[in-house]
N, C-alpha and C positions, 0 to 999 in steps of 0.2 A: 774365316774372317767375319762372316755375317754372325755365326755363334758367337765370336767373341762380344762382335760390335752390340748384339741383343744380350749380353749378360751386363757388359757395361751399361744399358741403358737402362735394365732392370734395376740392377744395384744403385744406381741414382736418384731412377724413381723413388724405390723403395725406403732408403738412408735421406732423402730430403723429405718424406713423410713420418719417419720414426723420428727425427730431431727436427720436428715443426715446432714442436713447445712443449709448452708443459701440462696438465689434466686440466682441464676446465671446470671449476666447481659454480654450481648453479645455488645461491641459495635463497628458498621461497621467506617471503616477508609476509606475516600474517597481517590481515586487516583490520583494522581497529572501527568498530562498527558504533558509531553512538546510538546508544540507546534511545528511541523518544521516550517522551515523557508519558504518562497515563494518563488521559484529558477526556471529557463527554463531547469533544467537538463534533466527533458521528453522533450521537445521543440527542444534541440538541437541538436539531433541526426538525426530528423526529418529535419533539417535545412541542415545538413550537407552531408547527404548520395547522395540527388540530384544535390549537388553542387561539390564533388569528382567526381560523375557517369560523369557529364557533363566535367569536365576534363581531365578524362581517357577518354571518348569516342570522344567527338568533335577534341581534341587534339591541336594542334598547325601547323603552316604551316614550318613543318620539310624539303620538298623537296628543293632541290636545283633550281634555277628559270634555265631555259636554253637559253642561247643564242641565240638570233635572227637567223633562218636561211639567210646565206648571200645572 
């Protein structure tokens, strides 16, 4: 009895796993990547920081010139 009763419950296991469905197909979807564009936006900050530095510090000829001692 218990051999039958554990063949039948094999067989059911087994036949409710084999006609679960059907194959599963997985299909990967490639990514579409935009491209950026080519820009000096790194470039020009680098361009720029030496070129303010040199303006604030060299400066301009702010003094008044003085008159020849007579």
């Amino acid at each position: 009895m218990k051999r039958s009763f554990a063949l039948a419950l094999s067989a059911s296991l087994l036949a409710s796993a084999a006609f679960a469905g059907g194959p599963v197909v997985v299909m990967e979807e490639e990514e579409v990547v935009a491209e950026k564009p080519a820009s000096s936006a790194g470039l020009l900050p680098l361009l720029l920081v030496p070129i303010i530095l040199c303006v604030a510090l060299c400066g301009g000829d702010d003094e008044e010139e003085q008159p020849p001692p007579p």
